[in-house]
DSSP file (Angstrom, degrees, kcal/mol; ACC not computed):
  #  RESIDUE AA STRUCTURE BP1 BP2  ACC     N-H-->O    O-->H-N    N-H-->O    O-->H-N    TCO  KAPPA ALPHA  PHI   PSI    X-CA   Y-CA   Z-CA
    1    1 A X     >        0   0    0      0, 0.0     4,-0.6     0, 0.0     5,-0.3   0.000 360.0 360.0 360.0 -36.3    0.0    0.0    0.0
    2    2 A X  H  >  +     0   0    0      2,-0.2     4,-1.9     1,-0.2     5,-0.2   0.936 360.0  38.1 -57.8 -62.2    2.8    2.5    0.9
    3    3 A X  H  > S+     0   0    0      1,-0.2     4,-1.9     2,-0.2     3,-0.5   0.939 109.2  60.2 -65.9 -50.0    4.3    2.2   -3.0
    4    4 A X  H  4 S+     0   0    0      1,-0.3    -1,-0.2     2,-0.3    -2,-0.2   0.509 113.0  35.1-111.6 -27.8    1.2    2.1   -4.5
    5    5 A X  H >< S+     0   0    0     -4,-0.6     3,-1.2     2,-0.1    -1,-0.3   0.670 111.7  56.8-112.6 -29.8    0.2    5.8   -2.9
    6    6 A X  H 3< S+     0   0    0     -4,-1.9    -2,-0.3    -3,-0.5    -3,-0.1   0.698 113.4  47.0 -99.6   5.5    3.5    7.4   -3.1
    7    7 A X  T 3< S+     0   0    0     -4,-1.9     2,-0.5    -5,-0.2    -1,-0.2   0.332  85.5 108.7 -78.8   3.3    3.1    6.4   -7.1
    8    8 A X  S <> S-     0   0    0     -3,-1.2     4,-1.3    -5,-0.2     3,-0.1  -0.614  75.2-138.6 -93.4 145.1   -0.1    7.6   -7.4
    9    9 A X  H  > S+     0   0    0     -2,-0.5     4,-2.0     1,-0.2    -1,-0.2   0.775 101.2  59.3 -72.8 -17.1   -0.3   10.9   -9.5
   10   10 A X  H  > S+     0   0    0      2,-0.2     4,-2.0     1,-0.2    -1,-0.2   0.996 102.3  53.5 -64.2 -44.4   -3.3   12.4   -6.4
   11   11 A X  H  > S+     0   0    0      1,-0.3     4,-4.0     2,-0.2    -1,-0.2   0.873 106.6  49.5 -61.6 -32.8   -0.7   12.1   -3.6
   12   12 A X  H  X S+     0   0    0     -4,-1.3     4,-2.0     1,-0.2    -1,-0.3   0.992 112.9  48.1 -70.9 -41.7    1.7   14.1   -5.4
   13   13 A X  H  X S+     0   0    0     -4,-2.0     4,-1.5     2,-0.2    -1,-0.2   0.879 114.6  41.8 -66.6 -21.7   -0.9   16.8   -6.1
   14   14 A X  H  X>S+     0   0    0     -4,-2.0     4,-4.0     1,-0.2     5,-0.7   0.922 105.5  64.8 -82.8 -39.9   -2.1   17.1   -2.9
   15   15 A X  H  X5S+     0   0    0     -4,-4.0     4,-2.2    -5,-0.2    -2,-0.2   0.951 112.5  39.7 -34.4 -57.3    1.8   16.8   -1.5
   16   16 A X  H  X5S+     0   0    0     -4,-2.0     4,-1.8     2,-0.2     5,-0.2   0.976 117.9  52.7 -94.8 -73.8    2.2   20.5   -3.6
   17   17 A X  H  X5S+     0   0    0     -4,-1.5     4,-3.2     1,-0.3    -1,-0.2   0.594 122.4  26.3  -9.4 -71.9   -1.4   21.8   -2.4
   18   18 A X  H  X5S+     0   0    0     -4,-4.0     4,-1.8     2,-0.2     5,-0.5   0.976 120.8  50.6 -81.4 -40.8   -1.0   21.4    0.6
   19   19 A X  H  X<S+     0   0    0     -4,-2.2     4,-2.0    -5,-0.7    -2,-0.2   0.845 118.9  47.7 -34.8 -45.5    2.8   21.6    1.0
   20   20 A X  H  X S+     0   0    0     -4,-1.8     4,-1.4     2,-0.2    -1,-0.2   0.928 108.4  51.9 -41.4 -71.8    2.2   25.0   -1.0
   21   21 A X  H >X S+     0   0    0     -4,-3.2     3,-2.2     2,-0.2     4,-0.8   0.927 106.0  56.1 -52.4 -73.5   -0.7   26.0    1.2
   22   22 A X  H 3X>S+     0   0    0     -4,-1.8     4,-3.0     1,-0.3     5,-0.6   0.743 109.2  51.0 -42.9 -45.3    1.8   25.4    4.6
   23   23 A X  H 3X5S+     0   0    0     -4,-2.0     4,-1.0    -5,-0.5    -1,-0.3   0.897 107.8  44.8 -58.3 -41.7    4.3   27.8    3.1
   24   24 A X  H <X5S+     0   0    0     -3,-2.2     4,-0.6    -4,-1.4    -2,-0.2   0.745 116.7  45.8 -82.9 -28.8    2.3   30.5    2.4
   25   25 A X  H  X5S+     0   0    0     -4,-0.8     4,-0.5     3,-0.2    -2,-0.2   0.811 114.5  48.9 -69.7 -35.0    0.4   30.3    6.0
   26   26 A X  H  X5S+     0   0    0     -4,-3.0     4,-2.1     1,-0.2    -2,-0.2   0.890 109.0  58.0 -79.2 -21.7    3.9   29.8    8.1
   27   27 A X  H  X<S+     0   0    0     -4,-1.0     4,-2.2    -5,-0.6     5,-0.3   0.957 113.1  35.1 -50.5 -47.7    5.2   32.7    6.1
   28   28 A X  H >X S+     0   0    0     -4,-0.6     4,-1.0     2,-0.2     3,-0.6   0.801 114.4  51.4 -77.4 -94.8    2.6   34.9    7.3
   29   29 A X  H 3X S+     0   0    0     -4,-0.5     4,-1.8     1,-0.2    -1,-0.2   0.379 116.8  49.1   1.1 -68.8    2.2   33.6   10.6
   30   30 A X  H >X S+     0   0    0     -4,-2.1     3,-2.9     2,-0.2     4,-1.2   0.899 114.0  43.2 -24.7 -97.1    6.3   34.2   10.6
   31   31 A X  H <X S+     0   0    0     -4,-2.2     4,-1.1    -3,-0.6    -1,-0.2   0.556 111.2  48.9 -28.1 -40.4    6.3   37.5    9.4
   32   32 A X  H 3X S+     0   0    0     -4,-1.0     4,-0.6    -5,-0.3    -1,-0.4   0.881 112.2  53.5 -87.1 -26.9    3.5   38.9   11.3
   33   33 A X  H << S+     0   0    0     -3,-2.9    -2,-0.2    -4,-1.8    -3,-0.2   0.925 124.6  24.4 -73.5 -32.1    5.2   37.4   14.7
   34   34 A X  H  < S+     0   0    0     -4,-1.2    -3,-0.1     1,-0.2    -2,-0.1   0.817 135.4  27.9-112.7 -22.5    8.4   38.9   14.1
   35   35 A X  H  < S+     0   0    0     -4,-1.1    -1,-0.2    -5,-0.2    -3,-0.1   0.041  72.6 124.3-111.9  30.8    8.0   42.0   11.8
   36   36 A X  S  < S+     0   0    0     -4,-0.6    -3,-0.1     1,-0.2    -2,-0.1   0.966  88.2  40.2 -65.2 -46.7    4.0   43.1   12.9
   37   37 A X  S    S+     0   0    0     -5,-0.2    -1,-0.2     2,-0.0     2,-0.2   0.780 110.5  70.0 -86.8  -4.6    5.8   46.9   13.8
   38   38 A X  S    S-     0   0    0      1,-0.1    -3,-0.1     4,-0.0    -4,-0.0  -0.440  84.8 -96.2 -99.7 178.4    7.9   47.1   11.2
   39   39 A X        -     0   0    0     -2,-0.2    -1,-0.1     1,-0.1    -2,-0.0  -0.376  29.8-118.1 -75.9 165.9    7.9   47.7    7.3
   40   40 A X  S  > S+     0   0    0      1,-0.2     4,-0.6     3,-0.1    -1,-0.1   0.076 111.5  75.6 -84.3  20.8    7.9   45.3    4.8
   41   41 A X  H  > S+     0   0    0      2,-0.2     4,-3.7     1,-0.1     5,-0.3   0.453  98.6  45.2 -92.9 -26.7   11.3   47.2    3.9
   42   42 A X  H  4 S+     0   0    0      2,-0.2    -1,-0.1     1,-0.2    -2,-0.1   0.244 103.3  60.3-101.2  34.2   13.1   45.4    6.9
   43   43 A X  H  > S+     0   0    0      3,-0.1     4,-1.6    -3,-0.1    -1,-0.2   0.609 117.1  33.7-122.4 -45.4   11.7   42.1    6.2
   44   44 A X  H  X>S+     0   0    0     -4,-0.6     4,-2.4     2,-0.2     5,-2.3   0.925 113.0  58.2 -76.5 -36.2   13.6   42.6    2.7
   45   45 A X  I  <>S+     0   0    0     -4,-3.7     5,-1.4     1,-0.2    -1,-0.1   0.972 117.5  37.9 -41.3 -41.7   16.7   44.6    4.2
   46   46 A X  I  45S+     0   0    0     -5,-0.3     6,-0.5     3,-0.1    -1,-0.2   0.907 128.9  26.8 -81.2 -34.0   17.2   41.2    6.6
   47   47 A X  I  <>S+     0   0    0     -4,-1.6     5,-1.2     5,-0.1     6,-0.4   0.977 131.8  28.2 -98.6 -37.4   16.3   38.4    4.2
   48   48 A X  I ><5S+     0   0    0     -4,-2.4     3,-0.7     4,-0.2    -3,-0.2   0.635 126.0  38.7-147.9 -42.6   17.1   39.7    0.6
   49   49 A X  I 3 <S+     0   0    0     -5,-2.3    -3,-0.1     1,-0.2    -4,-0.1   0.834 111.2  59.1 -92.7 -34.1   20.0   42.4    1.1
   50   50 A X  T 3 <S-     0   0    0     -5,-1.4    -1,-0.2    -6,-0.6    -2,-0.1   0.165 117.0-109.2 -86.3  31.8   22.1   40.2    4.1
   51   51 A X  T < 5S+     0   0    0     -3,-0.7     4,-0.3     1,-0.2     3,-0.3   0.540  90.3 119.1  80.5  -6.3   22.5   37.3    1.6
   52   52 A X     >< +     0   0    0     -5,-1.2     4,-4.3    -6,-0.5    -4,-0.2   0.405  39.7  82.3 -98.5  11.0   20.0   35.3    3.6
   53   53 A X  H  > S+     0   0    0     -6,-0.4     4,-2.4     2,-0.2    -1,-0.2   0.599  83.4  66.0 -77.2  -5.8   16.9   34.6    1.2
   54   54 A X  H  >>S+     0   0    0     -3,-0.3     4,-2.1    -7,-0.2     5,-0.6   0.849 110.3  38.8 -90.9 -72.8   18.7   31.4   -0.6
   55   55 A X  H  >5S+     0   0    0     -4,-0.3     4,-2.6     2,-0.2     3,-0.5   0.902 114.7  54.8 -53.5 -40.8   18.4   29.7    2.9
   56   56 A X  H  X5S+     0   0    0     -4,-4.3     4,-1.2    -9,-0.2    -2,-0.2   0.997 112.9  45.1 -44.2 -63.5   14.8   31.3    3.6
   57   57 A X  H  <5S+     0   0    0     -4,-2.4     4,-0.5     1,-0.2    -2,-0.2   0.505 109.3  47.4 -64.6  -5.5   13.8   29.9    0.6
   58   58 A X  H  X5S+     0   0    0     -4,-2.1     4,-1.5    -3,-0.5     3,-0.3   0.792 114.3  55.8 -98.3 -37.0   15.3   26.2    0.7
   59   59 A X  H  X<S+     0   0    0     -4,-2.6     4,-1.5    -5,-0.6    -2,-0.2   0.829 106.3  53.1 -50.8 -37.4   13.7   26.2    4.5
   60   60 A X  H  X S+     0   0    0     -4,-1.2     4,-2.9     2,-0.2    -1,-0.2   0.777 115.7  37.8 -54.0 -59.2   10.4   27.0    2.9
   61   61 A X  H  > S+     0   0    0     -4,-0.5     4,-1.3    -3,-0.3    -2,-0.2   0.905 114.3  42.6 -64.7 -47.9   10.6   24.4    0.8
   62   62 A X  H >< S+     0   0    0     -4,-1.5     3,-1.1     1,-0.2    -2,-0.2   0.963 115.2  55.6 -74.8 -61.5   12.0   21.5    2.3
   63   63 A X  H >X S+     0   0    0     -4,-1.5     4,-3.0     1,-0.3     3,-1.5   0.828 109.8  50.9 -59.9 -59.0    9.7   22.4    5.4
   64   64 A X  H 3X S+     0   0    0     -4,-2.9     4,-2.1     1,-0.3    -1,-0.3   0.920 109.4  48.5 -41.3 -53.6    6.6   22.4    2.7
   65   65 A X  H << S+     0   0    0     -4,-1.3    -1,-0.3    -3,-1.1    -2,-0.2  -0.212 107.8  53.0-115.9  52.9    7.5   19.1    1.3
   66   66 A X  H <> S+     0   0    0     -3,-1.5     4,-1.8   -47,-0.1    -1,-0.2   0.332 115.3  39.6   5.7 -80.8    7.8   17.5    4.7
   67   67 A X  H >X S+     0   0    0     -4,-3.0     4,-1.6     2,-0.3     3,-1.2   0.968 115.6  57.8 -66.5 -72.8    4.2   18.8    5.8
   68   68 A X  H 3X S+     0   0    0     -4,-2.1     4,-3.6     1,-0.3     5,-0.3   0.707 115.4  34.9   7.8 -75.5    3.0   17.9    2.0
   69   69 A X  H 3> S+     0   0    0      2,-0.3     4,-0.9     1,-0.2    -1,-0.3   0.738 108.9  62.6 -93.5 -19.7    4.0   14.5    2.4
   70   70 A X  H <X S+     0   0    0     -4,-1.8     4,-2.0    -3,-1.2     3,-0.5   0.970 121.0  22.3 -21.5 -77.8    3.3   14.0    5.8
   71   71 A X  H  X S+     0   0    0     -4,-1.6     4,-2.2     2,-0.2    -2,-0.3   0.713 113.5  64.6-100.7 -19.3   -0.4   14.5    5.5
   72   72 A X  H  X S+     0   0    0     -4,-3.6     4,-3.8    -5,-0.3     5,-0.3   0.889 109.9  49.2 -33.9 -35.9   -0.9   13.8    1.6
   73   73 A X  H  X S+     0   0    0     -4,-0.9     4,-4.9    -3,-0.5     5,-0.5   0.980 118.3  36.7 -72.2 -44.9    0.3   10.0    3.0
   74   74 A X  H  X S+     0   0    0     -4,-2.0     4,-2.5     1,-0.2     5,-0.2   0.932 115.9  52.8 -79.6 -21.1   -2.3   10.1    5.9
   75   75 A X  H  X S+     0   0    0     -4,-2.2     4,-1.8     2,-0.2    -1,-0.2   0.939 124.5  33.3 -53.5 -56.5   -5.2   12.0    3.6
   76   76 A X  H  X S+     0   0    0     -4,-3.8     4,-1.8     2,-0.2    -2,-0.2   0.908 118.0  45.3 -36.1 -56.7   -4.5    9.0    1.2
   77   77 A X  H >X S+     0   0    0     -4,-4.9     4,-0.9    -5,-0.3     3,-0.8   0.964 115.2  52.5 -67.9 -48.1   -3.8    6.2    3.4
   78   78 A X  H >X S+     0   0    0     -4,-2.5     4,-1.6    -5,-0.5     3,-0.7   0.947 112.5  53.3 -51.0 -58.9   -7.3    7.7    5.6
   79   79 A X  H 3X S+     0   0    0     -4,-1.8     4,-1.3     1,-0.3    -1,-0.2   0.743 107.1  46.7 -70.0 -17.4   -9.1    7.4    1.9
   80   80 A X  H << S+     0   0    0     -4,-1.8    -1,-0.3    -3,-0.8    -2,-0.2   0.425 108.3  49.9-105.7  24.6   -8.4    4.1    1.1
   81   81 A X  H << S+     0   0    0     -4,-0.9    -2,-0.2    -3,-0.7    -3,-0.1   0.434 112.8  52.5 -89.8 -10.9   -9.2    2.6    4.2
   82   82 A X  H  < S+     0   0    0     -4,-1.6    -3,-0.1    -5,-0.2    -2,-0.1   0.935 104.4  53.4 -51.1 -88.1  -12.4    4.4    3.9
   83   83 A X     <        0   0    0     -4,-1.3    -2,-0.1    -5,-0.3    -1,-0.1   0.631 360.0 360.0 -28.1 -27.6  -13.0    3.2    0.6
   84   84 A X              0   0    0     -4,-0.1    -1,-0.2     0, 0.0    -2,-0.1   0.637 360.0 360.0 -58.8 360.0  -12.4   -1.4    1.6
């Protein structure tokens, strides 16, 4: 069952959905905990001008498709044991 869902062409879409989804809410979430008085001009001075955006953005990712595939497997694995 395990290969048989992490071939299947849904799990991957639902991997990026949600995996997608998780970045764009922990961003915000992020953002608003740690820059909510400042501009969005020190949110780029710190990530984008100190050299540090290459490593925001592979955290982003990897962290996404983690969460992605973490819950694509149990939204699958939870829909075909529904389905017997």
């Amino acid at each position: 069952m395990f290969t048989s869902i992490l071939l299947s062409k849904r799990y991957w879409l639902s991997v990026f959905f949600v995996g997608f989804s998780f970045i764009i809410i922990f961003s915000g979430i992020e953002y608003f905990m740690q820059y909510s008085n400042s501009t969005w001009d020190t949110f780029i001075e710190e990530r984008i001008n100190h050299q540090q955006w290459i490593r925001y953005m592979i955290s982003r990712i990897v962290g996404g498709l983690i969460y992605g595939m973490i819950m694509g497997y149990y939204f699958e694995l939870r829909k075909r044991k529904s389905n017997r």
